[in-house]
Backbone as a ProteinNet text record, in pm:
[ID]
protein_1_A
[PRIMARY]
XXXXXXXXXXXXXXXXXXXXXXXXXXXXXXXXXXXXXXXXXXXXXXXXXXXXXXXXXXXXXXXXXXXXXXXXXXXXXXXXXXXXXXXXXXXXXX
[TERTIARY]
-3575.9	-3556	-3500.9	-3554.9	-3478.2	-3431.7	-3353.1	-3244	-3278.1	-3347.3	-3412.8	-3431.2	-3509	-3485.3	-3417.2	-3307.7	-3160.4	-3112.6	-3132.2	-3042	-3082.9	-3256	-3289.3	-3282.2	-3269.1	-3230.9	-3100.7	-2974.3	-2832.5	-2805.8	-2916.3	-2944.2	-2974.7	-3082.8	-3180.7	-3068.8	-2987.7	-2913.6	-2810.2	-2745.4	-2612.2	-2685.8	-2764.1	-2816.5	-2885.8	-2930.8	-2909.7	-2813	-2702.2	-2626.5	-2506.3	-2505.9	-2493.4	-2529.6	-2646.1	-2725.3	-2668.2	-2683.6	-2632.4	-2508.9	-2410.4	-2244.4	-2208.9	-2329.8	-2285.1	-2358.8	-2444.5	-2492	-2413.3	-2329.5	-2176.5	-2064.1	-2046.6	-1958.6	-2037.1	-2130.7	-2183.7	-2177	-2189.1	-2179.4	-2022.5	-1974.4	-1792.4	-1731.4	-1777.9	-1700.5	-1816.7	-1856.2	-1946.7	-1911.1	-1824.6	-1780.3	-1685.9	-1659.8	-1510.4	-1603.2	-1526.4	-1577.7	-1593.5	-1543.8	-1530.6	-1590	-1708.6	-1783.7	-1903.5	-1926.3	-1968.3	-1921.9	-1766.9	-1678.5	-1640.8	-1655.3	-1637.1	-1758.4	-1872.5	-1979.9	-1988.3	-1958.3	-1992.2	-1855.5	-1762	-1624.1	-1695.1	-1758.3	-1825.7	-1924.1	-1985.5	-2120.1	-2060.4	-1990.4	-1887.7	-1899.4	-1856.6	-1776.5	-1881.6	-1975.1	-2095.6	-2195.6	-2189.4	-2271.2	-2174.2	-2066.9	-2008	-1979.4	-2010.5	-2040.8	-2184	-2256.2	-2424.8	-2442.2	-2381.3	-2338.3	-2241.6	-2159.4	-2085.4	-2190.2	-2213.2	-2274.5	-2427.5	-2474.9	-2616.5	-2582.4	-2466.8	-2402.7	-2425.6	-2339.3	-2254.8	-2394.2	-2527.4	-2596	-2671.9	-2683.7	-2754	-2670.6	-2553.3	-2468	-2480.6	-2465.4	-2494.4	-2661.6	-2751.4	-2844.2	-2891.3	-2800.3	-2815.6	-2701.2	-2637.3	-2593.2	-2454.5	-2410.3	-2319.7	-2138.5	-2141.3	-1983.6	-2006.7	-2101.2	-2083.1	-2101.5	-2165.3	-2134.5	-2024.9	-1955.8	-1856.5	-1720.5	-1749.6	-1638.2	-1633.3	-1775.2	-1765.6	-1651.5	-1638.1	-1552.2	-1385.4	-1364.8	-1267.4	-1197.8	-1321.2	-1290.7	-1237.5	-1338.3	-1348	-1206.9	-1144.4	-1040	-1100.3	-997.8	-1038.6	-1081.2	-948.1	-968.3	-1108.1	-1176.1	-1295.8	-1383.9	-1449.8	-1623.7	-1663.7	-1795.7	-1838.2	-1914.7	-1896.4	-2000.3	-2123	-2190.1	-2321.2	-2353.9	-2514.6	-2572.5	-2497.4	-2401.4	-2446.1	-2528.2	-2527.5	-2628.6	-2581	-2677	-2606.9	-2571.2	-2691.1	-2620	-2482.4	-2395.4	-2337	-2250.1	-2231.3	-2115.2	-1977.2	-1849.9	-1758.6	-1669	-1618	-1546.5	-1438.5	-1358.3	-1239.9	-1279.4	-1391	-1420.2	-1422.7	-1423.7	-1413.6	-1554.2
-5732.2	-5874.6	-5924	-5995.1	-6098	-6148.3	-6202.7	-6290.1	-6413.8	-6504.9	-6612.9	-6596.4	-6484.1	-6474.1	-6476	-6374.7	-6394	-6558.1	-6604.9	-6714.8	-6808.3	-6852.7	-6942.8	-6893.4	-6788.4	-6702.1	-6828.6	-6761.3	-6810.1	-6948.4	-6991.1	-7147.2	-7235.9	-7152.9	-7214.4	-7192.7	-7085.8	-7034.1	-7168.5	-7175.3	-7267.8	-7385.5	-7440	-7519.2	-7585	-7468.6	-7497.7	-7503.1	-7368.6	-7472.3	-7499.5	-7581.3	-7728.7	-7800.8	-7877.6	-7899.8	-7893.1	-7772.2	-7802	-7807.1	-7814.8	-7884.9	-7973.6	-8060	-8187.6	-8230.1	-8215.9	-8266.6	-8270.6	-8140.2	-8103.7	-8241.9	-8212.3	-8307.8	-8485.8	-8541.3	-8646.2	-8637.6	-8550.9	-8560.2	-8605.7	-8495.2	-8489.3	-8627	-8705.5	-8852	-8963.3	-8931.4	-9083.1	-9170.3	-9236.2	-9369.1	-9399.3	-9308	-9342.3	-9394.4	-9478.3	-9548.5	-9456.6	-9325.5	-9206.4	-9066.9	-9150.5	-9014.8	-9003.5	-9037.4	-8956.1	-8880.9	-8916.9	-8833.2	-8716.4	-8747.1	-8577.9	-8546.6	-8552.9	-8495.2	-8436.6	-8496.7	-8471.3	-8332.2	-8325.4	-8227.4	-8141.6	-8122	-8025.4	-7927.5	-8058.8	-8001	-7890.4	-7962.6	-7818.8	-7683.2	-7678.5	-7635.4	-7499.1	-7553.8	-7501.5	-7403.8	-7541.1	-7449.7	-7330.5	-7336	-7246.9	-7141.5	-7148.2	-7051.4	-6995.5	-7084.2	-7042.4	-6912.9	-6938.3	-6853.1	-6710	-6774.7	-6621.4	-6584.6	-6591.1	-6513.1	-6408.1	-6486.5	-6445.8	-6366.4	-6398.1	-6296.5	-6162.2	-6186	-6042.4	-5953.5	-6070.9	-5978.1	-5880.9	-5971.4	-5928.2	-5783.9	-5783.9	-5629.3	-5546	-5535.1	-5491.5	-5415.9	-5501.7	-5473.7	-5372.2	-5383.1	-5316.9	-5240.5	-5208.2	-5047.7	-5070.9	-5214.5	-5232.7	-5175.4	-5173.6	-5137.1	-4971.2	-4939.7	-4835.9	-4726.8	-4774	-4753	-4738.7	-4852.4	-4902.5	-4809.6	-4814.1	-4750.7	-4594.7	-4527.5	-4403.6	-4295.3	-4460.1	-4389.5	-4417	-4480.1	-4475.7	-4388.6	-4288	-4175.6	-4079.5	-4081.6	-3952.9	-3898.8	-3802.2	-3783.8	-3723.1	-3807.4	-3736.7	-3586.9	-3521	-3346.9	-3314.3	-3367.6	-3312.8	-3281.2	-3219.3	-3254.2	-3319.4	-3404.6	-3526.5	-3495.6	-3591.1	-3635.5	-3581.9	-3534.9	-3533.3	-3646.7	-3681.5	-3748.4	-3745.4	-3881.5	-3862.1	-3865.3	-3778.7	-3821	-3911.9	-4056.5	-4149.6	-4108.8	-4012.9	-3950.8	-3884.7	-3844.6	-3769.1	-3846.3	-3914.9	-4021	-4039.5	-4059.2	-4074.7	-4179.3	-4307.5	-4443.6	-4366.4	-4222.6	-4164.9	-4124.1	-4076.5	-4005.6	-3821.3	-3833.5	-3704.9	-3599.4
698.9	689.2	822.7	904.9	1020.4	987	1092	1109.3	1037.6	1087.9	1021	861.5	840.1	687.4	618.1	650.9	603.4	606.6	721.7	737.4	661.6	606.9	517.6	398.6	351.4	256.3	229.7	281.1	214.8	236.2	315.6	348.7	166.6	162.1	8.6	-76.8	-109.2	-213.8	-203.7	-59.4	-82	-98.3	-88	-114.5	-263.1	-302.5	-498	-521.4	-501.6	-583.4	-528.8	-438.1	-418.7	-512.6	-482.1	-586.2	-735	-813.4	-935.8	-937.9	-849.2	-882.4	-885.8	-743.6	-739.8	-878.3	-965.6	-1100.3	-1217.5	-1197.6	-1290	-1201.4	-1137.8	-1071.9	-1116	-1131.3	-1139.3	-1287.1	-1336.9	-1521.8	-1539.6	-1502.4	-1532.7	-1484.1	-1376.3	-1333.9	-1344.3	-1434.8	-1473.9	-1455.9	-1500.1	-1542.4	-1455.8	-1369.5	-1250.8	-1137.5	-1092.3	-981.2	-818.6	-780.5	-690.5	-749.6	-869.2	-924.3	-817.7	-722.7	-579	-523	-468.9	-395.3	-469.4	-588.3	-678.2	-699.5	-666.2	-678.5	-536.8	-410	-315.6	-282.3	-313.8	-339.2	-416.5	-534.4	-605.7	-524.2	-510.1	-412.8	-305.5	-204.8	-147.3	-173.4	-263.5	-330.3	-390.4	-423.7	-461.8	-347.8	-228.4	-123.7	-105	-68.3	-20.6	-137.9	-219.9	-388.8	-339.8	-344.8	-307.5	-167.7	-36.3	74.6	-13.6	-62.1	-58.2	-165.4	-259.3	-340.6	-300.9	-153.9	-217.5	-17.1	-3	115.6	89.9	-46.4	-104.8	-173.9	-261.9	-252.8	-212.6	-83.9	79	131.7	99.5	166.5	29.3	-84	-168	-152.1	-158.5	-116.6	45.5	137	233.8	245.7	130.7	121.1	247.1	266.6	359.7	334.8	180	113.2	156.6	75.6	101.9	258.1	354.2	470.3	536.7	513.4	564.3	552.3	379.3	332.5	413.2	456.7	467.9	545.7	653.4	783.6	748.5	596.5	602.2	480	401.4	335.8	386.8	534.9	637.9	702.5	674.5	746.5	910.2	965.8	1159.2	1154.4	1108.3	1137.7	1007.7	966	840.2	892	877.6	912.5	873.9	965.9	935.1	768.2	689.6	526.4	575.7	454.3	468.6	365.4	390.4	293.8	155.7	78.5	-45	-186.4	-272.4	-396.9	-426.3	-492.1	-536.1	-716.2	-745.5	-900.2	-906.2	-778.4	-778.5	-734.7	-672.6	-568.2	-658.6	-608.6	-709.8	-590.8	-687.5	-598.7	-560.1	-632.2	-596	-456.1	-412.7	-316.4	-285.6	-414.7	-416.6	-444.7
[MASK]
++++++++++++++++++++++++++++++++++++++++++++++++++++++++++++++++++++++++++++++++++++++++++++++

């Protein structure tokens, strides 16, 4: 996946929902005269829901936790990990 992809990727995502908050937000202040400004506060609120979420699925998806985590299982004096099974993997690290 490029860059670009990614980037209209979490683009479209924060962007729905956006989208459906500011609609929650426009339901919830109907009748108030600043039921924009709380739609437009929702909306916020939402994109930035829409980004982290479809972030987190993007590293999930590219195996980024668990990378990450590897070098900080690893004690200095160990020998380096080999490949792990993912049938076999344990969050203890053991």
């Amino acid at each position: 996946m490029t860059r670009l992809d990614t980037f209209l990727l979490l683009l479209l995502a924060g962007i729905g929902w956006a989208c459906g908050f500011a609609l929650i937000g426009l339901a919830l202040f109907k009748g108030y005269s600043d039921g924009h400004a709380a739609a437009a506060v929702f909306g916020g609120f939402g994109f930035a829901a829409g980004l982290l979420l479809a972030g987190l699925r993007l590293a999930m998806a590219d195996q980024l936790p668990r990378l990450r985590s590897r070098s900080l299982r690893q004690d200095k004096a160990s020998k380096p990990e080999e490949a792990l099974d993912p049938a076999h993997a344990s969050v203890f690290g053991a």
